[in-house]
C-alpha positions, 0 to 999 in steps of 0.5 A: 917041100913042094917037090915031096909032096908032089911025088906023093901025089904023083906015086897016089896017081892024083891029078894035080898041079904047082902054082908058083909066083916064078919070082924074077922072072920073065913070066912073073907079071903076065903069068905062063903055063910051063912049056919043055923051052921055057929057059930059067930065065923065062920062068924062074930057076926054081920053077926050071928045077921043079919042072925037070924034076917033073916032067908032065906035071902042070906047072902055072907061073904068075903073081895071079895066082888065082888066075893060075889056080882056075886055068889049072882047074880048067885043065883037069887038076884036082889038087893044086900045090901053092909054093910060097903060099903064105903071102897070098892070104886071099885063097883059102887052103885046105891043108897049111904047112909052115916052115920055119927057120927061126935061125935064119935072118929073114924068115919072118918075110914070109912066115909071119909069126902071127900066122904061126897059131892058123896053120895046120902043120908047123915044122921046125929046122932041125929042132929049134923053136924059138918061143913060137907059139903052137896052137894045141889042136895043130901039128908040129915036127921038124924037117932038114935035107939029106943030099940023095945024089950028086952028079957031073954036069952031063947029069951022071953019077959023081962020088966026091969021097975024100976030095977037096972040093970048094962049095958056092951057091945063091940060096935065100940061106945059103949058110944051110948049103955050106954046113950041109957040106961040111960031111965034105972036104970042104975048103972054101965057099963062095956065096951070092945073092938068092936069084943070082944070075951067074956071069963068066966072071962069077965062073973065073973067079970060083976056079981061082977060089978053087985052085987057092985052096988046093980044091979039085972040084966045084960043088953047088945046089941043083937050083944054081946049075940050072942058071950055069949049065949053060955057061960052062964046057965040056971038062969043068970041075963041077959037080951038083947036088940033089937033096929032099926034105926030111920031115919027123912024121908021116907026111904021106899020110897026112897029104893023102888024109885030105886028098882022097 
């Protein structure tokens, strides 16, 4: 969500910024402004995805978030996106959106359902509700992905077709990832902790998966081959893939509706 609405932004040549905690990571306690040498490791794996995919874009890493949010002002940005806002009940937004997932074991860790009723838009994954409450005067609409391309690990174009392939990722829901992959031949799937910082080991053990099940090929998210692009050589079986958010309303329209 926070990479759709920072296109929407970009594409309407507004001058804005994505203030995220950067969990995990090396920056989280001090806080950073994102630099190009900044590993995963620095600024989190989320944070590395968001800032390839957008180059030139201020991004703001720290649990300060206001601080964040002032340094952004200082330099010129007129809208601030706050990823993972919810738990920062202290900054007041001007345009809400939750997602909830009500299938999921832990979604209520960030999308309290007492929040549900405050929010100006509520989607829902795929369809469910799960008795949520909606209040009258807000929106609700649903969201899922779509995979828009997958790629070799040089960053060019990779058509798994009919292949067998053994899928794995570290996701908050993992199980999302292995039924997206299911308009695959998929043979198997390996998951791990969200955050997982992946070892040679992790790499061993996912070839001899993969030769088990008669596999050719590797396949994970883009967030997971940030944390392994390093590990792996020249050769190795992996292919990655990029998705978006897929919303069943206008969401161009309505962030623009409130950033003029």
């Amino acid at each position: 969500m926070v990479l759709e609405i920072a296109e929407i932004l970009k594409e309407s040549r507004k001058k804005f910024s994505i203030v995220t905690r950067g969990y995990g990571s090396l920056s989280e306690k001090k806080g950073t402004i994102v630099k190009d040498h900044h590993t995963w490791k620095e600024i989190g794996d989320e944070v590395k995805m968001i800032s390839e995919e957008l180059p030139g874009v201020d991004i703001f890493t720290g649990r300060n978030r206001k601080k964040s949010i002032i340094n952004s002002i200082r330099r010129g940005n007129k809208i601030v996106i706050l990823d993972d806002g919810f738990q920062s009940t202290n900054i007041k937004k001007d345009l809400k959106i939750m997602m909830i997932n009500p299938e999921h074991d832990y979604f209520y860790l960030r999308n309290f359902k007492f929040m549900a009723s405050e929010e100006d838009i509520i989607l829902y994954y795929k369809g469910g509700k799960s008795g949520y409450h909606i209040r009258k005067t807000g929106d609700h609409g649903y969201y899922s992905f779509e995979f828009t391309s997958f790629q070799t690990q040089e960053g060019l174009p990779a058509d798994p077709g009919g292949l067998p392939v053994y899928g794995f990722s570290a996701l908050g829901d993992n199980d999302r990832f292995r039924s997206d992959l299911d308009e695959l031949n998929l043979k198997g799937f390996k998951s791990f902790n969200d955050h997982h910082e992946y070892t040679p080991d992790d790499l061993k053990l996912l070839i001899r998966e993969m030769k088990n099940v008669k596999a050719e090929f590797l396949i994970c998210t883009y967030k997971d081959f940030i944390k392994i692009s390093d590990l792996i050589k020249d050769g190795f079986p992996l292919i990655y893939v990029k998705n978006r958010i897929k919303c069943s309303f206008d969401l161009k329209g309505y962030v623009l509706s409130i950033t003029k």
